[in-house]
VEXNU-101993 format. One line per field, with one value per residue (C-alpha): residue number from 1; z, y, x. Coordinates in steps of 0.001 Angstrom, whole numbers, plus 500000, padded with zeros to 6 digits. Example, Ala and Ser with C-alpha at 12.3 -4.5 7.8 and 13.67 -1.06 7.14 Angstrom:
VEXNU-101993
nr: [1|2]
pz: [507800|507140]
py: [495500|498940]
px: [512300|513670]
***
This chain:
VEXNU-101993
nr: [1|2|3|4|5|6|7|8|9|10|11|12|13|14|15|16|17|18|19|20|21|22|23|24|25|26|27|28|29|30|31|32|33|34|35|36|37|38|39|40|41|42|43|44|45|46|47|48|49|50|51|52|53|54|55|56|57|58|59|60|61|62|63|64|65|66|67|68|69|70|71|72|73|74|75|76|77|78|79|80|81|82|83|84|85|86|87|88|89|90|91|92|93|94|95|96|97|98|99|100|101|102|103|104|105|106|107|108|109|110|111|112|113|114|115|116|117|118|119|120|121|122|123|124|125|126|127|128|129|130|131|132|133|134|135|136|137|138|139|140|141|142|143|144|145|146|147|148|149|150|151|152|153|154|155|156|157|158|159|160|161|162|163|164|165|166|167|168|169|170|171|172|173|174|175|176|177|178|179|180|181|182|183|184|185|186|187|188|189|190|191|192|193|194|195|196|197|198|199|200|201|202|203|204|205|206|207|208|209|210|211|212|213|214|215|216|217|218|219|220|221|222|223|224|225|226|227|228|229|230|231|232|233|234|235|236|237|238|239|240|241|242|243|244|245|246|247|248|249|250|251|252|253|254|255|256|257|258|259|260|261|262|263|264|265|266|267|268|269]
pz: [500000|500996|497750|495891|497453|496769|493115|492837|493975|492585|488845|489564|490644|486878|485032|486779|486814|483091|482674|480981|478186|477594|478561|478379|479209|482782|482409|484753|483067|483953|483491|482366|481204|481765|484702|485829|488621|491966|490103|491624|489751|489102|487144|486573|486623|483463|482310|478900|475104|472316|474881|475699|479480|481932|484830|488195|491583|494494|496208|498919|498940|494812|495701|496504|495694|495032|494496|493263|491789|491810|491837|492966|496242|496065|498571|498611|497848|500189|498479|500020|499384|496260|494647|491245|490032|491902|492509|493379|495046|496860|494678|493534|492996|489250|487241|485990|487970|487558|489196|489650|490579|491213|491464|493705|492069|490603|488359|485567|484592|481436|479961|477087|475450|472309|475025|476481|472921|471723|474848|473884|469912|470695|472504|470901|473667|471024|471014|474662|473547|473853|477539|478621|477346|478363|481549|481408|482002|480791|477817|480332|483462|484203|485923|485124|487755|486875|487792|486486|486812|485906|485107|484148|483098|483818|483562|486604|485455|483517|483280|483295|484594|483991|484110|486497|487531|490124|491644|489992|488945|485511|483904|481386|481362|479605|478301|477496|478532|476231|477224|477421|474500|470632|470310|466188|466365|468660|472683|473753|476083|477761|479261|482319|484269|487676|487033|484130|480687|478850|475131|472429|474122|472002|473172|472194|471311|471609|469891|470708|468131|468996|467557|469450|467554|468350|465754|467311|466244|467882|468438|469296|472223|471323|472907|475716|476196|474449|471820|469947|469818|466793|468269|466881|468358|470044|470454|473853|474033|475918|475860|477270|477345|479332|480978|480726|482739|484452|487931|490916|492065|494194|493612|492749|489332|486741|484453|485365|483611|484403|482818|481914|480890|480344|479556|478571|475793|473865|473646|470633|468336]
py: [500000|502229|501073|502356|505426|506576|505678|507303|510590|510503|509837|512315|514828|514247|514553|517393|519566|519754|520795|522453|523046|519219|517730|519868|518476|517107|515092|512032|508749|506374|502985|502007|505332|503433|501333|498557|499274|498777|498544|500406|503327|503419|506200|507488|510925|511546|514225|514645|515565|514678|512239|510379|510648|509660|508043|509871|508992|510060|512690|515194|517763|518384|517943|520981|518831|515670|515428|513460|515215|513098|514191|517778|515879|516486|514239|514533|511739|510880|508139|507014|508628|506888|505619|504520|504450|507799|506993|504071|504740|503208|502019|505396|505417|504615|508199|510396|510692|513478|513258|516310|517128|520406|520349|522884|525749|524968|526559|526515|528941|529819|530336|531563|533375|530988|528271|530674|531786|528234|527544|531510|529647|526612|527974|531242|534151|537010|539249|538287|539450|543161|542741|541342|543820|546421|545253|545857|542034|540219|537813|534957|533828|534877|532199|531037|529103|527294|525157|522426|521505|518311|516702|513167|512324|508497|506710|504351|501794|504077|506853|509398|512883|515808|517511|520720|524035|522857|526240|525578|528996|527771|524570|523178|522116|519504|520553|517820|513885|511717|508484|509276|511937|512240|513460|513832|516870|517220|518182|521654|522506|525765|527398|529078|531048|532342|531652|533386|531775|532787|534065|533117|531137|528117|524900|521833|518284|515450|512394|508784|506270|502539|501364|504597|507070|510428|513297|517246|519855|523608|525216|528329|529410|532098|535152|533111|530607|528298|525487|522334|519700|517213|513880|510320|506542|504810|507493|509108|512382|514874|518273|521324|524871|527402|531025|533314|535812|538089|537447|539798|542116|541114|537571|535971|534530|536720|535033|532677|529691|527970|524082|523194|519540|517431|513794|511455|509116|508118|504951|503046|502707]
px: [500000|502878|504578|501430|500578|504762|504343|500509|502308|505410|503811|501519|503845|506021|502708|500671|503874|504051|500253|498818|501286|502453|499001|496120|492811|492144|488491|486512|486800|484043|484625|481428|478819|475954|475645|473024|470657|472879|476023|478993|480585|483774|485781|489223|490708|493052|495257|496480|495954|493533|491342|493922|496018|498022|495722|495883|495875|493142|495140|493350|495533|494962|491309|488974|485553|484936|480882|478063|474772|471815|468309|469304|471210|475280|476809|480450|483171|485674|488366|491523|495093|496716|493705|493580|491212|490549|486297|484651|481371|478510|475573|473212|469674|468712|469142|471615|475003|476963|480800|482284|485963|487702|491277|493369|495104|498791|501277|503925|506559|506577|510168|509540|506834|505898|504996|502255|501593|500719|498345|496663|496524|495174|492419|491422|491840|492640|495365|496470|500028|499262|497488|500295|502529|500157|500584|504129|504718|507773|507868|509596|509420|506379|503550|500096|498024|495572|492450|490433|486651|485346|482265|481283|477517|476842|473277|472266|469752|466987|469655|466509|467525|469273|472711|472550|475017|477000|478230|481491|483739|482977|481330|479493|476216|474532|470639|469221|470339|472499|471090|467578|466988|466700|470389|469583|470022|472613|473526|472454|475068|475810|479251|478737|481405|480976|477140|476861|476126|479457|479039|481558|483607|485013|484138|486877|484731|486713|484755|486187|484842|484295|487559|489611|490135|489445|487858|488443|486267|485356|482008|481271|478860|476054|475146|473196|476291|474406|476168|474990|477591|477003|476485|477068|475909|478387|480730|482298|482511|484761|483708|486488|485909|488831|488623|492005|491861|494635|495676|494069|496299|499379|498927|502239|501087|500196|497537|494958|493347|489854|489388|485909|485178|482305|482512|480014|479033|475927|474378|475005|471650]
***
C-alpha cells in the first residue's frame, strides 16, 4: 500500500507539473457510462491531450471537491490517498450521475513566450500578447496558475435525469440527457462562468469512436452561452471549454486559467 501510494504521487507529481502546456485536458473517466441498477461506479481521473492521458491517483491535497449530483442531492466523495482508480462509490439510485471534481490551484513557469503563445493559439483568447505587454509584464518567466473543473455524466439503470450548475467557477452544462433523449440533432450545452452563461467562448469536442480514435472539432457558444455539439451513436465524448483571465492584484502569478470539461458518451443505436 505504501509502495502504491509513493508511486501514485510521485507519477503524479512528473505529470501534473508539466500541465497544461504538455498535457492539456484534465476530464473524469468512467469505466462504464451506463451502469446497471445497483452497480457500483467506478471512474478514473486523466490528464492529457487529444482524449487520451496519463491516469491519476486520488490525492486530497489536489482535491477541493469531490461530488456526486443526483436528483438535485450532492453528497460529497471521500476516496483514500493513492487511489487509482481515483472513485469508486457506493451504489446510487437509478438516474443520471453526475461526478464532479475540482482540482486545487497549481502553476507553471513559462520560459519563454511561444509556450504561452501556443496555449493563447490553441484555445482562441485574442490578442492576449498586447494585455500582457500592456501590463508591462515580461515575455519569460512569468507564471500562470491554473484550475480544472470536471464533470462526468453516467446513467444508473433508467439513466433518466438531467445535468445541472453545480456552483462551479465555471462549467458546462449539459441541456438535454444523452442516454435518454433524441440526440439527432445534437447536445444543447451551455458554458457558464461564475454563474453566468458565457458568450463566444470556444468549446473543444473530443469524439472517441468505437475502435479509438478520436475526431476534434470547435464550436462556438452564442450570445446566451448556448452550443449544439454534433452527436454520433456509440461514440464518447469529451467536451472542454477554458477562461484566461489576468491574475488579481498582488497575487504571485500573473495570468489565470479555468478548465471546463464534460465527459460522457451516447448509447450506441
Amino acid at each position: 500500500m505504501q509502495y502504491r501510494l509513493f508511486c501514485s504521487i510521485l507519477c503524479a507529481g512528473l505529470i501534473l507539473e508539466a500541465a497544461p502546456v504538455l498535457s492539456h485536458e484534465f476530464w473524469i473517466e468512467p469505466e462504464k457510462y451506463q451502469v446497471n441498477s445497483g452497480e457500483t461506479v467506478v471512474a478514473k481521473l486523466r490528464n492529457g491531450q487529444e482524449f487520451y492521458g496519463a491516469e491519476q491517483p486520488y490525492l486530497d491535497h489536489r482535491i477541493a471537491r469531490f461530488e456526486v449530483l443526483q436528483g438535485g442531492t450532492t453528497l460529497p466523495y471521500i476516496g483514500r490517498m493513492g487511489d487509482m482508480p481515483a472513485f469508486s462509490g457506493d451504489p446510487m439510485p437509478d438516474g443520471l450521475a453526475v461526478l464532479i471534481h475540482q482540482t486545487r490551484p497549481q502553476t507553471i513557469t513559462y520560459d519563454s513566450w511561444e509556450e504561452f503563445q501556443a496555449f493563447v493559439d490553441h484555445k482562441a483568447f485574442g490578442d492576449i500578447q498586447t494585455q500582457h505587454r500592456t501590463r508591462g509584464l515580461a515575455d519569460s518567466g512569468f507564471v500562470e496558475q491554473y484550475t480544472r473543473y470536471a464533470k462526468a455524466l453516467v446513467a444508473i439503470g433508467d439513466g433518466t435525469g438531467l445535468d445541472q450548475a453545480a456552483g462551479l467557477e465555471t462549467e458546462i452544462v449539459a441541456l438535454a440527457n444523452p442516454y435518454t433523449d433524441d440526440m439527432t440533432g445534437g447536445l444543447p450545452i451551455r458554458v457558464l462562468y461564475q454563474g453566468n452563461p458565457r458568450p463566444n467562448a470556444q468549446v473543444e469536442v473530443f469524439a472517441k469512436a468505437p475502435d479509438g480514435s478520436v475526431t476534434i472539432t470547435t464550436r462556438l457558444t452564442d450570445s446566451q452561452g448556448k452550443a449544439i455539439v454534433p452527436l454520433a451513436p456509440g461514440h464518447i465524448y469529451l467536451l472542454d471549454a477554458v477562461v484566461l483571465r489576468p491574475a488579481p492584484d498582488g497575487a504571485d502569478y500573473v495570468w489565470e486559467s479555468l478548465w471546463a470539461a464534460l465527459t460522457f458518451a451516447v448509447p450506441a443505436r
